[in-house]
C-alpha positions in Angstrom: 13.1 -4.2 5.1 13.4 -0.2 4.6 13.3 1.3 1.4 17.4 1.7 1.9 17.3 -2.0 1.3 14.7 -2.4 -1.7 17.2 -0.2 -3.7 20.4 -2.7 -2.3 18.5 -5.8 -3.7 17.5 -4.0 -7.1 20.6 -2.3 -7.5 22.5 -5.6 -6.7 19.9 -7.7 -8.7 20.1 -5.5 -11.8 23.4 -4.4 -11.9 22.2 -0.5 -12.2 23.7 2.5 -9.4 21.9 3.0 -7.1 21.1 6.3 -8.0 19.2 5.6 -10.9 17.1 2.9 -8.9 16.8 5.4 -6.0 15.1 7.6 -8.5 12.8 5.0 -9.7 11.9 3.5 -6.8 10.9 7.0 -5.5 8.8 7.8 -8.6 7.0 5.0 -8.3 6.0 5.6 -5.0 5.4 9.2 -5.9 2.9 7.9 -8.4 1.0 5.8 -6.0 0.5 8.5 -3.9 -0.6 10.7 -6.2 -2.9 8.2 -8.0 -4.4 7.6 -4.2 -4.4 11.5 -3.2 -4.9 13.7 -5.8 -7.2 11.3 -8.1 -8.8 9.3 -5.7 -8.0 5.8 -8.4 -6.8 3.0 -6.9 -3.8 1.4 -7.8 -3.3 -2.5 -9.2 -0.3 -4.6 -9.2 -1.0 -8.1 -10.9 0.2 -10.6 -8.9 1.0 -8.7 -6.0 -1.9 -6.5 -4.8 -3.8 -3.0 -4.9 -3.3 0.0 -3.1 -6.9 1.1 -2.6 -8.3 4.3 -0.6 -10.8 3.0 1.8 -13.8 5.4 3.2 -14.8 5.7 7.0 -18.1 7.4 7.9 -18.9 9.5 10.8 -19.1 8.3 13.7 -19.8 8.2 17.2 -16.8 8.0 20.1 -16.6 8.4 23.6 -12.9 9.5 25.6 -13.6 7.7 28.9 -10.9 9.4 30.6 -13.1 12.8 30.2 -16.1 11.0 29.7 -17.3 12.9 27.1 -19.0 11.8 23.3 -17.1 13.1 20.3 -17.5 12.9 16.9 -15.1 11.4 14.6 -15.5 13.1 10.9 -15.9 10.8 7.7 -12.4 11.0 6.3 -11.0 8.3 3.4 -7.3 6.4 4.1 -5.2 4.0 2.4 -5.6 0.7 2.4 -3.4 -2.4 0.6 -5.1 -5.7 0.0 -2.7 -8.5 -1.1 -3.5 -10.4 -4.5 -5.1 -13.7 -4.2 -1.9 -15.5 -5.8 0.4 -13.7 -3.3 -1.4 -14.8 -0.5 -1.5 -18.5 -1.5 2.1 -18.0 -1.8 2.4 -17.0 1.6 0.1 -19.9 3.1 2.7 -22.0 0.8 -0.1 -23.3 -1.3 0.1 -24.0 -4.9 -1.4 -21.6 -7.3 -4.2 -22.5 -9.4 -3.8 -21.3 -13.3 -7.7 -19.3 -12.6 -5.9 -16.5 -10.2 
């Protein structure tokens, strides 16, 4: 599914243009990535999951086609990790009332 699509089904679902949910849909990704960016914060959905920036220390590598060692700098990514309830839903499991 492309992001094209997300603003079909919402647009269709809702019954708003699709400008307005183009707009929306594009600010709230806009937010995430400046919450993950610029603040470092990660970012929770309830029921659906967090965007969360990971951190990868320096390390070691080697190119074997040069066979030569380099190092790979400490740098932080993004990460998403599903929530607990949306992943039962996915196993098609029942959800407990505790998640």
């Amino acid at each position: 599914m492309t992001k094209a699509d997300i603003i079909n089904e919402i647009a269709a679902t809702t019954g708003l243009p699709k400008k307005d949910v183009s707009t929306t849909v594009e600010a709230f990704m806009e937010t995430i990535k400046q919450s993950l960016l610029d603040k470092r914060e990660n970012v929770y959905l309830r029921g659906f999951g967090s965007f969360i920036v990971k951190h990868r220390a320096e390390k070691t590598a080697r190119n074997i086609s040069k066979n030569t060692t380099i190092t790979i700098a400490a740098h932080d990514f993004p990460g998403f990790k599903p929530a607990k309830s949306f992943i039962q839903k996915m196993k098609g499991e029942e959800i407990t009332e505790n998640d």
